[in-house]
C-alpha positions in Angstrom: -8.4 -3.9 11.5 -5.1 -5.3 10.0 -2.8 -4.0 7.7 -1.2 -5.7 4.9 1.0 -4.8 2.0 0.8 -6.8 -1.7 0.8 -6.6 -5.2 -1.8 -5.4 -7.7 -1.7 -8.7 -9.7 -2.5 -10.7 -6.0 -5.9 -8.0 -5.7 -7.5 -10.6 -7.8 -7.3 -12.7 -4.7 -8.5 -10.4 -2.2 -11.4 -11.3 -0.1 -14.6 -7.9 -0.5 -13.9 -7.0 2.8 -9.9 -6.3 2.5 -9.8 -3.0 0.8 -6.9 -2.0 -1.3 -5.1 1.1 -0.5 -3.0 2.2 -4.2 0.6 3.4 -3.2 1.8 3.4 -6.6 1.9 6.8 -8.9 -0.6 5.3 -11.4 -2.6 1.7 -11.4 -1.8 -1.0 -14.4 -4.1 -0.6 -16.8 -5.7 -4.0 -16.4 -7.4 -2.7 -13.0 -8.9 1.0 -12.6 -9.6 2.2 -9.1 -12.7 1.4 -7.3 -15.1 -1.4 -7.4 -14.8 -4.0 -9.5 -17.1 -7.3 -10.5 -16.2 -8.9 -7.2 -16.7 -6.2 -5.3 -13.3 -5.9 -4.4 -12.5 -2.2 -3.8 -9.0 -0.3 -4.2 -9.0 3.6 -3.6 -6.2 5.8 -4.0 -3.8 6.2 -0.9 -2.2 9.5 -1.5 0.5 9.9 1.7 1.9 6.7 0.5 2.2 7.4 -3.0 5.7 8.3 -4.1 6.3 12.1 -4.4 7.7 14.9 -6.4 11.1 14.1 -4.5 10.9 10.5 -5.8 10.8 12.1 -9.5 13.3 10.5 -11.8 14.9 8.1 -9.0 14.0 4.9 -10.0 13.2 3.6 -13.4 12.0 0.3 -12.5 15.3 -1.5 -14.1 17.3 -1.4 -10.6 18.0 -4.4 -8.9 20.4 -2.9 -5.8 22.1 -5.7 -3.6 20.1 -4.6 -0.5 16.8 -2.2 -0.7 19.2 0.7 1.6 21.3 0.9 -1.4 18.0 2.5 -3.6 18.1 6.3 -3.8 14.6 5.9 -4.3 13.7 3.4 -1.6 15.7 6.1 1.1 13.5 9.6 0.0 10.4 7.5 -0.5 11.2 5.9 3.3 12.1 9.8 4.6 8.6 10.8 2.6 6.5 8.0 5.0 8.4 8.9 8.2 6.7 13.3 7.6 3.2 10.9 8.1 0.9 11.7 10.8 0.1 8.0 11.9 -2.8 9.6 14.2 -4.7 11.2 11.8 -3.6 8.3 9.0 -4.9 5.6 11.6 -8.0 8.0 12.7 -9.2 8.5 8.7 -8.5 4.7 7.9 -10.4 3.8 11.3 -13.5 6.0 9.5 -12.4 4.9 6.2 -13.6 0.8 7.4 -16.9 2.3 9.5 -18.0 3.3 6.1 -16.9 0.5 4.1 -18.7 -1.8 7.2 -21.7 0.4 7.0 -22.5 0.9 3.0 -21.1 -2.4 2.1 -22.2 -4.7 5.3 -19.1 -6.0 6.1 -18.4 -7.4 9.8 -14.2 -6.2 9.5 -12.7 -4.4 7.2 -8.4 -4.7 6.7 -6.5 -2.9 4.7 -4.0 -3.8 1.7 -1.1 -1.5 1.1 -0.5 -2.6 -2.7 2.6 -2.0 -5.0 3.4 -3.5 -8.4 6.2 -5.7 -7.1 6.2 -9.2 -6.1 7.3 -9.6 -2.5 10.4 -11.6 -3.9 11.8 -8.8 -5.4 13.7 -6.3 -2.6 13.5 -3.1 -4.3 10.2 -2.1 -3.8 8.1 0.4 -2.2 6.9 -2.6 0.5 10.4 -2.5 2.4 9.7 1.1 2.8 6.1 0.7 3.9 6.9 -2.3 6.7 9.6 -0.8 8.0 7.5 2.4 8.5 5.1 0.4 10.3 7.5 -1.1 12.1 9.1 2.2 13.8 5.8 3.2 14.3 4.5 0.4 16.0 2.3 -0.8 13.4 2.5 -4.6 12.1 2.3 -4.6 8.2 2.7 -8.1 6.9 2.5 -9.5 3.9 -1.3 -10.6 2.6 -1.3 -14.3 1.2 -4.4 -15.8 0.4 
């Protein structure tokens, strides 16, 4: 099982078997959760979704000269670090037996997706790779 971050407008990409895990607070309205045609699935990832402590820091118009210099980027990183990566890495470890068993898939790997593009630094991906990072975990970037 891998990890990955990316964007919701690159899930159109996304191979059946490389399930999309939503970080963000709502999903673009082009793209609901769940299956779609492709069968290309994206479920709702609630620990890494920003919370109530995340309210009113960021209004999507920032563009700070180094992601440590977001308010919003620091209490969303400080939110991931209260994470239990056991049980987080235990429930996505069930979370792919079911997706192998239901939808017949060999692998399963895992998207962490943001709106973002990975060129632009202030985004909830610094957060979540640096997170993985300290905890031992390797989340790069998915590219097709």
């Amino acid at each position: 099982m891998q990890l990955y971050t990316s964007y919701w407008a690159q899930v159109r990409n996304f191979p059946p078997n490389l399930i999309g895990l939503n970080t963000t607070i709502w999903p673009p309205r082009w793209r609901s959760l769940g299956q779609d045609k492709r069968g290309v699935w994206v479920i709702d990832c609630p620990p890494f979704k920003p919370g109530k402590q995340c309210d009113g820091l960021c209004n999507g118009k920032c563009n700070p000269k180094h992601p440590n210099d977001c308010k919003f980027l620091n209490v969303y990183r400080n939110q991931l670090d209260n994470i239990d990566v056991e049980d987080f890495l235990i429930h996505l470890e069930k979370l792919a037996e079911k997706f192998k068993t239901n939808e017949h898939y060999t692998n399963v790997d895992f998207a962490f997706i943001v709106f973002e593009t990975p060129q632009n630094s202030c985004s909830e991906r610094i957060a979540i790779q640096a997170w993985g990072a300290m905890v031992g975990l390797d989340i790069k970037e998915w590219k097709k």
